[in-house]
Steps between C-alpha positions, in 0.01 A plus 500: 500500500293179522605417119833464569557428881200425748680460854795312624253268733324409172906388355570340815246271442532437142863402621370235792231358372744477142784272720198291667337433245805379289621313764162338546419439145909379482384239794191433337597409156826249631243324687305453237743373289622628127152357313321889650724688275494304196339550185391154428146642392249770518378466866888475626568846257174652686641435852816631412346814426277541743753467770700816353167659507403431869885580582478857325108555665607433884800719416350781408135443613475657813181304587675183403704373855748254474338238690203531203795540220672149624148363530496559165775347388422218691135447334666537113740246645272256623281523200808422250549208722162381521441537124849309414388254730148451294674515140702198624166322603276624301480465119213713488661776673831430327297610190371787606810655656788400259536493159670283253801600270455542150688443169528751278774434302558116372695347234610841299096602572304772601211325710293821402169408668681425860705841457176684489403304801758610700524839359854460403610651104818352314705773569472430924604136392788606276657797759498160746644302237777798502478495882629141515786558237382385198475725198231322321285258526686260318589299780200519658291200576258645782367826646283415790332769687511384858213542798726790642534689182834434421562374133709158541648457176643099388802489228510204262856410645295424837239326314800333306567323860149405635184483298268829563201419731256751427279310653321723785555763293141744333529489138 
């Protein structure tokens, strides 16, 4: 019986401590404004994570309260804040903590030594290519892969209109 239903007490308490802690982590993340759920970098994509894992262990956890659950939430909170707070002051820490976007594509190019770098192959870069609307590279100029992981990609018409700063940019 325990594999498939342990006690209604034990569901009545997935249930309430379920609406608390939503509600709390719902409070929690508005006051700490939309920079705790973004994916600006590696530590940001870490917290986000580990707040869906301390939400699904007080849940289910029945040594996990809610008052330790929210506590928590709280600490992965604070940290994100405290190590935002450091990048921003901090060139050292900046370092450590974020990365820098990379070219990989440039001026009909393959920048093969920076792909292997960032573990990307040509046909990730060409699906996003695809992804964006174009059918070839053609009227590419730019395929940047950005500090989040998303591929930005730069069409010569843009380029066309402003000069391309790649400056910033690992080669």
């Amino acid at each position: 019986m325990g594999l498939l239903f342990n006690s209604w007490s034990d569901l009545g308490r997935v249930l309430v401590l379920g609406v608390l802690g939503y509600i709390s982590l719902v409070l929690l993340l508005r006051v700490s404004g939309n920079r705790t759920l973004s994916k600006l970098n590696a530590f940001d994509f870490i917290v986000t994570v580990a707040l869906g894992s301390t939400f699904g262990s007080f849940i289910l956890n029945k040594e996990i309260s809610l008052v330790e659950g929210v506590t928590g939430f709280i600490v992965l909170i604070g940290m994100q804040h405290v190590v935002s707070w450091l990048t921003i002051r901090s060139t050292t820490i900046k370092r450590i903590v974020k990365s820098e976007p990379s070219l990989l594509y440039y001026n009909q190019e393959y920048l093969v030594d920076s792909m292997k770098r960032s573990r990307i192959v040509k046909s990730e870069i060409e699906q996003s290519v695809r992804n964006q609307g174009y059918a070839t590279l053609e009227n590419v100029e730019a395929v940047v892969l950005e500090t989040d992981g998303s591929l930005s990609i730069i069409s010569k018409s843009e380029k066309e209109k402003k000069k391309l700063d790649i400056v910033g940019l690992k080669v």
